[in-house]
C-alpha positions as CSV (number, residue, x, y, z in Angstrom):
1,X,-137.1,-12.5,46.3
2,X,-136.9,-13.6,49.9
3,X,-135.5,-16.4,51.6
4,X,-135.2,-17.2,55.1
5,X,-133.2,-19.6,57.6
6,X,-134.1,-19.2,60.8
7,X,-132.3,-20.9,64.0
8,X,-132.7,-20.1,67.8
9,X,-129.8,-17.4,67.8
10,X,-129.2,-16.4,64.5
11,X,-131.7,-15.4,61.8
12,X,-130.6,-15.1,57.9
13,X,-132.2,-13.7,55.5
14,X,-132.1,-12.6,52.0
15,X,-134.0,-9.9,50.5
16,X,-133.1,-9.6,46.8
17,X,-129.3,-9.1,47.0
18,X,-129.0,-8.0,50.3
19,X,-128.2,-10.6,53.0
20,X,-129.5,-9.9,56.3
21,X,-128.2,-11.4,59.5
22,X,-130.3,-10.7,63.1
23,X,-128.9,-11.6,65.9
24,X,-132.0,-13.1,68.3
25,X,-131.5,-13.3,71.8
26,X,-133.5,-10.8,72.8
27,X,-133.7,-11.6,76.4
28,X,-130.3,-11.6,76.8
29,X,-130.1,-8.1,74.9
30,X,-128.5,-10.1,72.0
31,X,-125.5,-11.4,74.0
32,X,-123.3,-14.1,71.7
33,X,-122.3,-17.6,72.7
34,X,-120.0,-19.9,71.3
35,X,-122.8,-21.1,68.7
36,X,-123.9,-18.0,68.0
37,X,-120.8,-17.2,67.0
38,X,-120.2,-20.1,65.1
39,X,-123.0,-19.4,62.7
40,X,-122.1,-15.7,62.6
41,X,-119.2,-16.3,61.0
42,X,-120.5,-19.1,58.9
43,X,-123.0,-16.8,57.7
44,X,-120.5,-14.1,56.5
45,X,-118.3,-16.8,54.8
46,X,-121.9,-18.1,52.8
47,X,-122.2,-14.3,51.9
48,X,-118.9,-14.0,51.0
49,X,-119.2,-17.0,48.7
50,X,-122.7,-16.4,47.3
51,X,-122.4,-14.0,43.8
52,X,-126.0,-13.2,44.3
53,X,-125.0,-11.3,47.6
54,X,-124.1,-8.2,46.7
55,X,-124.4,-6.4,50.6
56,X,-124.5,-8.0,53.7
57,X,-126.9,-6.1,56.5
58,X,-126.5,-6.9,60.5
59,X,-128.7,-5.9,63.1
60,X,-130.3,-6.8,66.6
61,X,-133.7,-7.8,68.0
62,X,-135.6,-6.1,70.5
63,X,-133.5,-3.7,72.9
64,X,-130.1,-4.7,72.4
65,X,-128.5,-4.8,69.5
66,X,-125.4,-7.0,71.2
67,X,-124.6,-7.1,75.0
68,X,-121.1,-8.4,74.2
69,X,-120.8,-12.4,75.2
70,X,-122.8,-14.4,77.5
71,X,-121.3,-14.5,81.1
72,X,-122.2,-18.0,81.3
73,X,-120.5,-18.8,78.4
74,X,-117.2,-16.8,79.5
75,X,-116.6,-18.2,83.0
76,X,-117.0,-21.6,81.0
77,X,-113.9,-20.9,78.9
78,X,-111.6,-22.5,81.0
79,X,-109.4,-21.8,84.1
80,X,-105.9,-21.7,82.2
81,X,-104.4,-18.1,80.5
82,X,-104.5,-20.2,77.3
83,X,-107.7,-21.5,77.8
84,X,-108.6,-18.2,77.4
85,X,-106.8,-16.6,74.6
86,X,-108.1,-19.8,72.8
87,X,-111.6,-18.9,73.3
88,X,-111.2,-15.7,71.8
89,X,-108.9,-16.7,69.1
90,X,-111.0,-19.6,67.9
91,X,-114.4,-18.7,68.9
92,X,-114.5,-15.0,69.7
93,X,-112.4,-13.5,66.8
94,X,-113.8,-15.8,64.1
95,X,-116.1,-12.9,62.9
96,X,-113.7,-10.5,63.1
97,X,-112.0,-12.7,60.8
98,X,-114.8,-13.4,58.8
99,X,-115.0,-9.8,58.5
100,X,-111.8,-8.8,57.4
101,X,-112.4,-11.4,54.0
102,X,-115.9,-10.1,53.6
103,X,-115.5,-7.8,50.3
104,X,-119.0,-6.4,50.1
105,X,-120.9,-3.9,51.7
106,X,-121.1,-4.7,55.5
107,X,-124.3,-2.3,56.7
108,X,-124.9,-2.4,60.6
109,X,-128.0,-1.4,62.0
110,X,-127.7,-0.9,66.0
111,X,-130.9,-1.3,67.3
112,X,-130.5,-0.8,70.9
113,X,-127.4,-1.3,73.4
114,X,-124.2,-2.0,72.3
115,X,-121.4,-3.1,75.1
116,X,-118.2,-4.4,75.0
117,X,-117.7,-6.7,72.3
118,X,-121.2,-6.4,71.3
119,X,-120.0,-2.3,70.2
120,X,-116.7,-3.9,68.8
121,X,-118.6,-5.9,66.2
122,X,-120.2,-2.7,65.3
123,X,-117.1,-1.2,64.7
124,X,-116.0,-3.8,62.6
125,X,-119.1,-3.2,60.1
126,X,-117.9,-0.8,57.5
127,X,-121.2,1.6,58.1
128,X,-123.0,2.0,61.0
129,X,-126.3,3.7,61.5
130,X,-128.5,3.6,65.1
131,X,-132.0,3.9,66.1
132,X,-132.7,6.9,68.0
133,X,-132.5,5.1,71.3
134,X,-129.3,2.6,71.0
135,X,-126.2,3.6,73.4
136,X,-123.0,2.4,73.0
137,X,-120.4,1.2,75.8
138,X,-116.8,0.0,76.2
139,X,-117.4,-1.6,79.1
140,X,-114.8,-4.1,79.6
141,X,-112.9,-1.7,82.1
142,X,-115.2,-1.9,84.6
143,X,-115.0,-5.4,85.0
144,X,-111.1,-4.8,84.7
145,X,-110.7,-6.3,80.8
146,X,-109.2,-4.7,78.2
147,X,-111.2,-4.7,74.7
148,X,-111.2,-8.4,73.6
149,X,-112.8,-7.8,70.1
150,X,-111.1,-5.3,68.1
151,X,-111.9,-2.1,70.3
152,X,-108.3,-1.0,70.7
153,X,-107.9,-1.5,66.8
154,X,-111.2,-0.4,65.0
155,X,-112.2,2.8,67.6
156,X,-109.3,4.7,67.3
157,X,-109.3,4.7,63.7
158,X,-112.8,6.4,63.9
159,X,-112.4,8.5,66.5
160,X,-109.0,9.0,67.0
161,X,-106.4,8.2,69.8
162,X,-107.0,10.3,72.5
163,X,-111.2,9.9,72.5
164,X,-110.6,6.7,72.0
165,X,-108.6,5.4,75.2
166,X,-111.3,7.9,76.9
167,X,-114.0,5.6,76.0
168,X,-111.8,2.6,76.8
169,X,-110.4,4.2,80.1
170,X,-113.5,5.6,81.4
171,X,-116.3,2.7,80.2
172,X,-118.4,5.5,79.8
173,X,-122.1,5.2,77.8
174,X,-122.4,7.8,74.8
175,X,-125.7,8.4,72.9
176,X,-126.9,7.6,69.6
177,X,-126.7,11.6,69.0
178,X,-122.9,11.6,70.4
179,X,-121.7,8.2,68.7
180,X,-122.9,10.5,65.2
181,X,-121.5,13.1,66.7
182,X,-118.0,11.4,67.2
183,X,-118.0,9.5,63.6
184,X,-118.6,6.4,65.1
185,X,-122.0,5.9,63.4
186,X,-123.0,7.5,60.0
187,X,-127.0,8.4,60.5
188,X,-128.9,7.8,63.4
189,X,-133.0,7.2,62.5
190,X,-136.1,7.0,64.7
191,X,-136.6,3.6,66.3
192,X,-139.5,2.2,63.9
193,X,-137.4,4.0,60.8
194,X,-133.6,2.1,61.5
195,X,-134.0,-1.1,59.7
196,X,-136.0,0.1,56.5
197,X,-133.5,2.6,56.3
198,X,-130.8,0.7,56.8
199,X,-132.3,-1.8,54.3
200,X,-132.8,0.8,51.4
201,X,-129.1,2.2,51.9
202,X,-128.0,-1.3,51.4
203,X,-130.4,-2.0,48.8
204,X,-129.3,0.7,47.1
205,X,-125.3,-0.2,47.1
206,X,-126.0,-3.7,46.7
207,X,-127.6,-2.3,43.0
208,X,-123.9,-0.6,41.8
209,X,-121.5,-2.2,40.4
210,X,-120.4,-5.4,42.5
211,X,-116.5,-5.9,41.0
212,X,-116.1,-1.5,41.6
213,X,-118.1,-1.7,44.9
214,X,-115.8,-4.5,46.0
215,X,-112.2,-2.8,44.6
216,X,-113.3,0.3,46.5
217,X,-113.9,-1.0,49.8
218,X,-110.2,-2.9,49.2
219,X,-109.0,-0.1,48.0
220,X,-110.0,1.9,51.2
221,X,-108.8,-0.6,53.7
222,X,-105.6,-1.1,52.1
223,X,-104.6,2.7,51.6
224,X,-105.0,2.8,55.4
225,X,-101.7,0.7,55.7
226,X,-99.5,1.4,53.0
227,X,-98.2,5.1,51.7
228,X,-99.5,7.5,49.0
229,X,-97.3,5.9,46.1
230,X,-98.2,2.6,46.9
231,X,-101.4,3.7,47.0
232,X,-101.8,5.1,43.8
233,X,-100.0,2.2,42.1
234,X,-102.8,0.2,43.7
235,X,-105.8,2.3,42.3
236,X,-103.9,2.3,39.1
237,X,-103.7,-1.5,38.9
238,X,-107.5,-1.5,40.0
239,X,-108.7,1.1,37.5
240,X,-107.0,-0.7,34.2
241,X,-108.7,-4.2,35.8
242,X,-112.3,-2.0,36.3
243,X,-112.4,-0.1,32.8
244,X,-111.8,-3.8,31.2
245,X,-115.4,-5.6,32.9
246,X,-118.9,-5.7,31.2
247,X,-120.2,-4.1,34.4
248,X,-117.8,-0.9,33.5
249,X,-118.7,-0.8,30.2
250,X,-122.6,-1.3,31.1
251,X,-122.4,1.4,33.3
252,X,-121.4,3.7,31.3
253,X,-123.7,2.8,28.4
254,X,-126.5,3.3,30.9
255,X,-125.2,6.6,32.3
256,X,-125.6,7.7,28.8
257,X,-128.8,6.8,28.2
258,X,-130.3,7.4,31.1
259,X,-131.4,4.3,31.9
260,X,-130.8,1.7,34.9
261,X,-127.7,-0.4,34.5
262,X,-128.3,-4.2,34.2
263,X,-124.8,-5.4,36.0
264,X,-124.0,-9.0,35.7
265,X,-123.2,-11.7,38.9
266,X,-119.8,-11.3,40.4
């Protein structure tokens, strides 16, 4: 099954159970305004919402995968210092939000540049995979910003401290090859190859078992914060609520037969 929605920034669509979001502005090398943005968010709050959704899959059109936000749109945010931490509070930061309450599968396929806040959504995805030809950037110091979109909070934890506040400090470009390299993307693929792969991989999640592929990935992001103990009482709490579903129970059936697994909707 496919559907599609298509609107002059934003395209959605949905093949099967994977929910695919393009961002189209290709002239602009997929820079964001505050519209853009708007849908974005909207988008992931639908797929959020949607039980037939079981993975959600971003990517980019033409050369850029996301140039960070329209200049235009920036020096339009108003002349105040709250002006601007509204703008990116309410406009700017609604994905990352959107994000954060997303429990499925959030695939990103980086197509081509990535700069500034157009890398920190990419950060935000939980996997990442680039076409050989994408390059990603931190670019906000060399327009003497700091990272308005998550950079300071999402790239350290993949890269670590120090190679992080290089990247910030320095603004410097990396490859596809070094951004693998570094653990910031998971595969990189030949241009023509990113999105089908990136489509199967999701494809392929989106076919497991929704209720354990969305306790794992809360699982994950909560260990981050709390200690081992609290951890395990966690995954304990998780595990006696998994081994009780249909989906669990289905699984296992199939696993002994040898058959396909038919889960049921979230």
């Amino acid at each position: 099954m496919t559907d599609q929605t298509n609107d002059d920034e934003l395209i959605v669509e949905t093949r099967n159970a994977v929910r695919i979001l393009r961002l189209n502005r290709p002239q602009q090398l997929g820079a964001f305004t505050w519209e853009m943005l708007d849908h974005w968010a909207a988008a992931l709050v639908d797929a959020q919402r949607d039980r037939a959704v079981r993975a959600v899959l971003l990517t980019g059109t033409g050369r850029g995968f996301c140039s960070g936000v329209d200049l235009d749109e920036f020096t339009a945010a108003g002349d105040t210092p709250i002006d601007r931490k509204r703008m990116l509070t309410d406009r700017v930061h609604q994905v990352a939000r959107a994000v954060e309450d997303l429990d499925k599968p959030l695939v990103c396929a980086v197509n081509g540049l990535a700069v500034g806040a157009g890398m920190d959504m990419a950060l935000m995805c939980d996997i990442r995979m680039a076409a050989r030809s994408a390059t990603f950037c931190e670019g906000y110091i060399k327009i003497g910003l700091v990272p308005g979109d998550g950079g300071a909070y999402f790239l350290p934890r993949l890269v670590g401290t120090a190679r992080a506040l290089e990247l910030l400090w320095t603004g410097q470009t990396i490859s596809a090859d070094d951004a693998l390299a570094m653990g910031i993307v998971n595969h990189v693929y030949p241009d023509d190859e990113l999105f089908t792969r990136a489509l199967e991989f999701a494809d392929r999640i989106a076919h497991r078992s929704p209720i354990a592929v969305s306790m794992i990935k809360r699982a994950v992001y909560q260990s981050q914060r709390v200690d081992l103990r609290t951890s395990l009482d966690l995954i304990s709490s998780h595990m006696g609520i998994v081994q009780s579903t249909f989906d669990q129970q289905e699984a296992m059936r199939a696993f002994r037969e040898r058959r396909t697994p038919e889960f049921r909707d979230r």
